[in-house]
C-alpha positions in Angstrom: 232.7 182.7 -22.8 232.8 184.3 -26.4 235.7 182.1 -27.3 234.3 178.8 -26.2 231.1 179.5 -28.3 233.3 180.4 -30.9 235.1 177.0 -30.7 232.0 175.3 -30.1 230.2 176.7 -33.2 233.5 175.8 -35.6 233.6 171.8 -34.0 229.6 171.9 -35.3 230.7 173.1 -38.6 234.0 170.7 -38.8 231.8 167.7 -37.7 229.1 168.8 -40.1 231.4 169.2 -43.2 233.0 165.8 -42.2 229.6 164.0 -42.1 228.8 165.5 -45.5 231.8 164.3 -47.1 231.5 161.0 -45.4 227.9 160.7 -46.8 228.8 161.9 -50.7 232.0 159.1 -50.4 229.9 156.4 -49.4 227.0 157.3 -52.0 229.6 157.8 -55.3 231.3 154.3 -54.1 228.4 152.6 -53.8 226.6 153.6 -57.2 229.7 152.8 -58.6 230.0 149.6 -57.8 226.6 148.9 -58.3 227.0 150.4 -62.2 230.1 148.0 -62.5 227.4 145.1 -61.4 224.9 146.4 -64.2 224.3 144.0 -67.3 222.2 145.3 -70.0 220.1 143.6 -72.1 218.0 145.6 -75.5 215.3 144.5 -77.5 213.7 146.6 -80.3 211.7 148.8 -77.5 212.6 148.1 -74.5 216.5 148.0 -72.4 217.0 145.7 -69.6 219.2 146.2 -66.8 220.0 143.2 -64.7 221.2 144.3 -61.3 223.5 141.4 -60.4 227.4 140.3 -62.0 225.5 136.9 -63.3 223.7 139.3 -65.8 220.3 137.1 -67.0 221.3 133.7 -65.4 220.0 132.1 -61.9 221.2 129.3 -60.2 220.4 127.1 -57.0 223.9 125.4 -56.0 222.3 123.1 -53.6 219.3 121.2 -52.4 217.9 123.3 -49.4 214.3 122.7 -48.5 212.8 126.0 -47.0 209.5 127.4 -46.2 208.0 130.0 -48.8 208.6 132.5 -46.4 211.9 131.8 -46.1 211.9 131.3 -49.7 210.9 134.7 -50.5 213.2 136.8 -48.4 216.4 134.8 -50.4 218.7 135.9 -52.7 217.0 137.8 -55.2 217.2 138.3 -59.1 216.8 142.2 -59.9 216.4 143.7 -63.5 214.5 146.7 -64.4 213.2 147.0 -67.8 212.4 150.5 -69.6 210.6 151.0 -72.5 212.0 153.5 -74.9 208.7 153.8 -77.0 205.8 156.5 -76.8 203.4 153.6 -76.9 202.5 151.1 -74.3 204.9 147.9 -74.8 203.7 144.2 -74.3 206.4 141.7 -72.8 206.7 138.3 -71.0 209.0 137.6 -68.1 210.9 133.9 -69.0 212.7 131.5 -66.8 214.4 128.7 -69.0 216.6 126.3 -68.6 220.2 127.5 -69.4 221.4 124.9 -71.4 224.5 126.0 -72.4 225.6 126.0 -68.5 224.2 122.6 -68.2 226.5 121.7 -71.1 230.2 123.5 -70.3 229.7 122.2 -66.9 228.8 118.2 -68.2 226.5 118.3 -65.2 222.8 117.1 -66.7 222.5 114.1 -64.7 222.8 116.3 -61.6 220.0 118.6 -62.5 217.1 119.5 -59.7 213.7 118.4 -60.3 211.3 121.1 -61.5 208.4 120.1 -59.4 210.7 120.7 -56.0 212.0 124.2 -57.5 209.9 126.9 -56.0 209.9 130.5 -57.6 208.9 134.0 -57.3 208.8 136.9 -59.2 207.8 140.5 -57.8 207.1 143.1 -60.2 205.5 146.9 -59.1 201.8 145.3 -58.1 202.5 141.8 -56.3 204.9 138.8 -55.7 203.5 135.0 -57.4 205.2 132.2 -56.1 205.0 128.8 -58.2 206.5 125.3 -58.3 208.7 125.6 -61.3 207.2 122.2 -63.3 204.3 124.6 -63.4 205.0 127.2 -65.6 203.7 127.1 -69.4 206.4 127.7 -71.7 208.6 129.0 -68.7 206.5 132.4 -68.3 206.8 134.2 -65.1 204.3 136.9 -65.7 202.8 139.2 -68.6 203.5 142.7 -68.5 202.1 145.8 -70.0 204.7 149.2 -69.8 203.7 152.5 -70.2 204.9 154.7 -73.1 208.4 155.6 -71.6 208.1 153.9 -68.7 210.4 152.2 -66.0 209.0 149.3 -64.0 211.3 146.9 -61.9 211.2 143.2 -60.6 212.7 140.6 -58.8 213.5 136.8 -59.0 214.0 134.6 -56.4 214.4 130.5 -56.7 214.6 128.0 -53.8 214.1 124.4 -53.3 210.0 123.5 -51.5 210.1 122.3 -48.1 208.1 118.9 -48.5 210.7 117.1 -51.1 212.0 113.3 -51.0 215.2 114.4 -52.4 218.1 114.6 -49.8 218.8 118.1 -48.2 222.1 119.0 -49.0 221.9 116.9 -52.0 224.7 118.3 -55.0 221.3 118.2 -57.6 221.5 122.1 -59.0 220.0 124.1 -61.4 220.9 126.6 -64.3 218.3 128.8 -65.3 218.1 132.3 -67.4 215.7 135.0 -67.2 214.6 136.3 -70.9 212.5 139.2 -71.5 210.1 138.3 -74.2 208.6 141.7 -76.4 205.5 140.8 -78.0 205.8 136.9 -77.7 208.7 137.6 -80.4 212.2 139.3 -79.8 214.1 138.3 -77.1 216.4 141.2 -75.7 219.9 140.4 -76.3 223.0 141.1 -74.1 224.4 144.8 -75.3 227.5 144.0 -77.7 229.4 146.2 -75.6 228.3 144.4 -72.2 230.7 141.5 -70.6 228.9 138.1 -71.1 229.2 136.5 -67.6 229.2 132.8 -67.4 
């Protein structure tokens, strides 16, 4: 009897010290990758961290009319952007075209629409949702940070349901998300970052 609860009580601690270094693997792995996915972006207060390998730039590959609700739980766009100063910081979140894409690839014929290209951006408070023909100047949302603060957000683009173009249709779009500090500097890719294209 004393040596089963002996065995009994060193399987718990085995299976316990197993679990443990099951759970540390899987944590260091994944932050690891995810830190390898990281593209950072400064501007004179503020660093930006996009969470995805395309760094700042969005796409939609194809012409694939969905519900906003279906929409909305899409691929998503992630970035978090601190601000370094001990004074509030004013910025504007930007979606414009990425012309430079549209140009290497020679594809500006096959260009979406605006007015069928619906997107959403979710920051700390709320998600908006607009048709992209309707954004002035290509501004998502204004933002206010805190002195030394850290707010994050997310992106997400997909074509309206109600369209006349063709589902399926090879019509695309290139887009690039900018961070804007006080209507002025646009943060800039890290010199030390890989520029994905």
């Amino acid at each position: 009897m004393i040596n089963y609860r002996k065995q009994r009580i060193k399987s718990i601690i085995i299976i316990t010290l197993i679990f443990a270094v099951a759970i540390f693997a899987t944590h260091h792995i994944y932050y690891k990758f995810q830190n390898e996915r990281n593209t950072d972006y400064s501007s004179e207060s503020l660093d930006i961290t996009f969470h995805e390998e395309t760094g700042d730039k969005v796409s939609l590959t194809r012409v694939t009319p969905v519900t906003d609700a279906v929409g909305l739980s899409s691929q998503s766009y992630t970035f978090t952007v601190k601000n370094n100063m001990t004074i509030p910081v004013n910025f504007t979140i930007e979606l414009t075209d990425d012309l430079e894409k549209v140009f290497e690839d020679e594809c500006n014929e096959y260009q979406m629409p605006k007015d069928i290209i619906r997107v959403a951006i979710k920051g700390p408070k709320k998600t908006h949702v607009y048709n992209l023909n309707e954004l002035e100047n290509g501004i998502l949302s204004k933002q206010t940070i805190k002195a030394l603060g850290e707010e994050s957000f997310s992106v997400r683009l997909w074509t309206k349901q109600d369209i006349t173009v063709q589902a399926g249709s090879v019509r695309h779009y290139h887009g690039k998300i900018q961070i804007v500090e006080n209507n002025d500097e646009v943060a800039m890719l890290n010199k030390n970052e890989k520029n994905f294209g």
